[in-house]
C-alpha positions in Angstrom: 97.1 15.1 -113.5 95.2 13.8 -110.4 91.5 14.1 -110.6 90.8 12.4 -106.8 93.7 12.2 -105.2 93.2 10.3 -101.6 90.4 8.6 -102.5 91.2 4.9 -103.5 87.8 4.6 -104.2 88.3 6.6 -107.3 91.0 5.9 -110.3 93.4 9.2 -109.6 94.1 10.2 -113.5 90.5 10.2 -114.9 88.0 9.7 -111.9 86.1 6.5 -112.4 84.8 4.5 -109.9 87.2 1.6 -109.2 85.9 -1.5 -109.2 86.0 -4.1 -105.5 89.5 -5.5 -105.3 89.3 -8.9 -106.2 91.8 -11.7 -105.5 94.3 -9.7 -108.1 97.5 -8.1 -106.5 96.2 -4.5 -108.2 93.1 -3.2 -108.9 92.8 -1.7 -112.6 90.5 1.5 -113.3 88.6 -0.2 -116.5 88.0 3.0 -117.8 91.9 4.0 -117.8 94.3 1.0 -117.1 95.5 2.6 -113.9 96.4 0.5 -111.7 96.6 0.8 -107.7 97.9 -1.9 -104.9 95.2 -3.9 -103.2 97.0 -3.2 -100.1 96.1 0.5 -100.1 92.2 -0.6 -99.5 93.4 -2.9 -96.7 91.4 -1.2 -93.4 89.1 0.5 -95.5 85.3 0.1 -94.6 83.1 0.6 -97.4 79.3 1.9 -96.5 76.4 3.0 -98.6 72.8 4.1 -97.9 69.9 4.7 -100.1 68.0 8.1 -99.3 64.6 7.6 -100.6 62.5 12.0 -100.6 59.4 12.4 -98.3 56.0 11.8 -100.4 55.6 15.7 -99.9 58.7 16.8 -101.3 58.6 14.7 -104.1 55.0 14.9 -105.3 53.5 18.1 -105.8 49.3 19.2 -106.9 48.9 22.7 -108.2 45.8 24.0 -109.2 45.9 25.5 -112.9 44.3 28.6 -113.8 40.6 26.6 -115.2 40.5 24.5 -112.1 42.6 21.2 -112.8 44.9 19.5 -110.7 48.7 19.3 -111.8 50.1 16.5 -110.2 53.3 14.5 -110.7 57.1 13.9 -109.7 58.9 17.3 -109.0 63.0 17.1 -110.7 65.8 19.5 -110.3 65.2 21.4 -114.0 65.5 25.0 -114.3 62.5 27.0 -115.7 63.5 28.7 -119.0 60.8 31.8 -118.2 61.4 32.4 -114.5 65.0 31.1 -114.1 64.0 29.3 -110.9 64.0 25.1 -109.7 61.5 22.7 -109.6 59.0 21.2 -112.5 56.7 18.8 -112.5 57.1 16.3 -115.4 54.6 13.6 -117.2 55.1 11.8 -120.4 52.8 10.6 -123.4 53.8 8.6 -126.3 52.6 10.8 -129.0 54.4 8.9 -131.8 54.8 5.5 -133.3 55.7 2.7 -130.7 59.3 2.7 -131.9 59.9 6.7 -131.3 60.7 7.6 -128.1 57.9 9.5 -125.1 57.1 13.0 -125.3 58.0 14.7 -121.4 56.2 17.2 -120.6 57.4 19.6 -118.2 55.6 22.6 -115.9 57.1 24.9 -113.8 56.1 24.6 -109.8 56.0 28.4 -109.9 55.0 30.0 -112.9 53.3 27.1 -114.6 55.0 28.1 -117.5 55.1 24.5 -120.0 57.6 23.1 -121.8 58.1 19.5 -123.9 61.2 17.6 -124.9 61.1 14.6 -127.5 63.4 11.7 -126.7 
């Protein structure tokens, strides 16, 4: 079955990213073993761009409820109390050097808190 059909950018059976053709006849999806003619990239212009957020979307300073500041990166992660997007995260290492960092996450909207241990 076809996963991106068209698209000789990606393998057609399971979707990985091919890699550059190369001075090989084929290009082989590593992931898979397909294989797809280096002619079929042959006109093909390949273009990419890095989008980098506005400072103001991506930073964010609330004011909690005793006066502090909460400041710090604002990610795509759903709030498990209001259901909506947008927390702030920091992390602490709150183990031994060899465990991984505490994240520490606080909703943009209802401040609610929650922590994850890597």
């Amino acid at each position: 079955m076809s996963c991106s059909a068209g698209d000789p950018n990606f393998c057609q059976e399971c979707g990985n990213v091919l890699p550059l053709p190369g001075i090989s006849d084929t290009v082989r999806c590593p992931r898979c073993s397909f294989s797809i003619p280096v002619t079929d990239f042959s006109g093909l212009e390949v273009c990419s761009a890095v989008v980098f957020n506005p400072e103001q979307q991506s930073l964010v300073a609330l004011k909690d409820d005793d006066g502090s500041e909460l400041k710090g990166p604002v990610i795509d992660r759903r709030c498990a109390r209001c259901n909506k997007e947008g927390m702030i995260y920091h992390t602490r290492q709150m183990r031994s050097a060899d465990e991984g960092q505490t994240v520490f996450f606080t909703c943009i909207n209802c401040r609610y808190q929650e922590k994850e241990d890597s």
